[in-house]
N, C-alpha and C positions, 0 to 999 in steps of 0.2 A: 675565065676571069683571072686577072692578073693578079698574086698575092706578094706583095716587098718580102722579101725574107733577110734578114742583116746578115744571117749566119753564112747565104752564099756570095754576098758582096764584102764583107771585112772578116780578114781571119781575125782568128779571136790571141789578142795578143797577153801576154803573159809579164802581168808587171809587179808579178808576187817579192823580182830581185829588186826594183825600185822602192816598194814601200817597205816597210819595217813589218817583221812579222809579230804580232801583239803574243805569241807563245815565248817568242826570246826575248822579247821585253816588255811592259808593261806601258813605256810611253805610246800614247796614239798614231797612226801610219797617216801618210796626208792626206788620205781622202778623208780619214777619220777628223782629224784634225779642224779642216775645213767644216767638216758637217760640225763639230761641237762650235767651232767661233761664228757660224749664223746659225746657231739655236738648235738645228734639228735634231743632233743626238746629243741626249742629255749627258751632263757629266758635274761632278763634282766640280768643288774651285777649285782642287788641286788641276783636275785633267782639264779644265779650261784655262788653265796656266801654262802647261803642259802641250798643250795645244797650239798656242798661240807664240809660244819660244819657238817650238817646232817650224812654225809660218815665218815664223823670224830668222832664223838659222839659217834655212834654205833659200829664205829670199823674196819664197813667194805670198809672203802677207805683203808685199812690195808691187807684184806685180798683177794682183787680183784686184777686183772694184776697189775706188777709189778708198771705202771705209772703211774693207783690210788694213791698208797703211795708215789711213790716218787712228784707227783705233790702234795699231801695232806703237806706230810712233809717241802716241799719249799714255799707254803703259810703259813705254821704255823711259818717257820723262818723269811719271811718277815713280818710276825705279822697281815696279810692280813685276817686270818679265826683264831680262838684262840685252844689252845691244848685240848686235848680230854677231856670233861667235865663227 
């Protein structure tokens, strides 16, 4: 019987230099990030501030579902998270 295994079709890639390590800093990394702005991992209103400048900064509250952006862009009008640095 045939079993998929991922681990001998994609190496396992290492994107620890991409995201932010949460021991050198305490803002959220993007995956984190992403998971606090649709709900699943809990966080303070700081860290969903936190979060969401994050998504802003880089761009990609920009370029995920459409209500990434449009929620990015309605906190940056009520002046609640600041424009893309």
């Amino acid at each position: 019987m045939f079993r998929w295994d991922p681990d001998l079709c994609y190496p396992r890639l290492n994107l620890s230099r991409i995201w932010m390590d949460p021991v050198i800093s305490p803002e959220p990394n993007v995956y984190e990030a992403v998971m606090i702005a649709e709900g699943v991992q809990p966080a303070s209103e700081e860290g969903q501030l936190a979060a969401w400048q994050l998504l802003v900064n880089n761009g990609l509250a920009f370029t995920l579902q459409g209500w990434f952006g449009r929620t990015a862009r309605s906190l940056i009008e009520r002046g609640v998270i600041l424009p893309p640095q």
